[in-house]
VMD Tcl script that draws the C-alpha trace (Angstrom):
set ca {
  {105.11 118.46 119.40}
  {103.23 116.69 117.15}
  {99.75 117.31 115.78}
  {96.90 114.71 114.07}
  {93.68 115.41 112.90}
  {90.39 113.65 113.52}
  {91.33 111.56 110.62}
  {94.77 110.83 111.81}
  {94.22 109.58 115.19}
  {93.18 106.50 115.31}
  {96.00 104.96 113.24}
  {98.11 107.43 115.20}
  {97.24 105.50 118.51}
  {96.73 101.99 117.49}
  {98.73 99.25 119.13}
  {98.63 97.20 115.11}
  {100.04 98.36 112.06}
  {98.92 101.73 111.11}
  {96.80 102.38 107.80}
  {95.75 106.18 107.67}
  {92.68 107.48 105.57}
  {92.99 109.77 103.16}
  {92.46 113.11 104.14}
  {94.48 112.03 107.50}
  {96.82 115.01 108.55}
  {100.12 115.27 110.77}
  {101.94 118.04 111.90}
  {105.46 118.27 113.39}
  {106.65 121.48 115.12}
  {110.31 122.17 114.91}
  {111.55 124.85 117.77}
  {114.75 126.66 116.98}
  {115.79 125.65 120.80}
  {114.69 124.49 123.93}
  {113.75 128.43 124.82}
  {112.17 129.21 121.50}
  {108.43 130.69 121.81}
  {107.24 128.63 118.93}
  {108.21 126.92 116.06}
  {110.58 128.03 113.23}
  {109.21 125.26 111.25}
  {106.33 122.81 110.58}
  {106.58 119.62 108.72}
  {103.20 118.31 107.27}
  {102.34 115.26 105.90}
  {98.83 114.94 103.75}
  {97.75 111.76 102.90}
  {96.19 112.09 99.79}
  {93.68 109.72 97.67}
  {94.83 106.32 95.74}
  {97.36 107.16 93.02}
  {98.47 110.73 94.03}
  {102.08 108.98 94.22}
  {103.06 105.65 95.03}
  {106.70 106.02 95.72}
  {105.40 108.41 99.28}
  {102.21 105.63 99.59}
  {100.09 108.52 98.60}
  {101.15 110.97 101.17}
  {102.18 114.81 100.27}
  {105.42 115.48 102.38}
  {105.26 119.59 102.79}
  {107.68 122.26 104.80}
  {105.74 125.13 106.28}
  {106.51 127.88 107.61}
  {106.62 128.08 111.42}
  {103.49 130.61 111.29}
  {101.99 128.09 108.88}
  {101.82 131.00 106.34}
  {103.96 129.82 103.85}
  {104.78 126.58 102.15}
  {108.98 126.94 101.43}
  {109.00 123.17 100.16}
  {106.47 120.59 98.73}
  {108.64 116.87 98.21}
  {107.39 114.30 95.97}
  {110.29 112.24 96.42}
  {114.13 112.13 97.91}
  {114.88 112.67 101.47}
  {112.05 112.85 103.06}
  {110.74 109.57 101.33}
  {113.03 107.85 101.47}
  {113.62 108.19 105.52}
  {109.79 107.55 105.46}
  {109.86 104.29 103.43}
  {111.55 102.43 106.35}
  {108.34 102.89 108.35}
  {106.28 101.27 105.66}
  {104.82 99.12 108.20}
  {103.00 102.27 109.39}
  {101.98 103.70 106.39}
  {105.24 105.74 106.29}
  {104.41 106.93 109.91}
  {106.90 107.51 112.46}
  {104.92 106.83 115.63}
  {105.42 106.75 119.12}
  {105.78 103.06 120.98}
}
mol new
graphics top color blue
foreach p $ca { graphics top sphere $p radius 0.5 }
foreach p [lrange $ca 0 end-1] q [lrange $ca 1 end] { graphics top cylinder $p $q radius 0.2 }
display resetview
């Protein structure tokens, strides 16, 4: 499941190449399997103002918790940007069809 904020949406949903505002917010729920009650992990993206780091096009890639109490991993770069990157199209977005 994946979650947007007001911000988010629009780019989220748009047929064109996606540009998302900063403050824009997306959340990805990660179930430990298909019978899991909820998630054992949430992967957030922020997408912060102009300049907060231009390798991630400005976005803060974090690992939550899947009570969304704890932050176990904040990535400025590596993995995460770089599977990102090949979406650049849509602002680093990996969005459905």
């Amino acid at each position: 499941m994946v979650y947007v904020n007001e911000l988010a949406r629009g780019p989220m949903f748009s047929n064109d190449h996606a540009t998302f505002p900063a403050g824009s917010i997306i959340v990805r729920e990660r179930l430990a399997g298909s019978e899991a009650a909820g998630p054992d992990m949430l992967a957030v993206m922020i997408k912060r103002p102009r300049g907060f780091n231009r390798k991630s096009n400005d976005w803060d890639f974090l690992v939550v918790s899947g009570d969304g109490k704890k932050i176990d991993k904040r990535v400025k770069s590596g993995e995460c940007v770089k599977c990102h990157e090949s979406r650049s199209q849509d602002d680093f977005v990996f969005r459905q069809p």
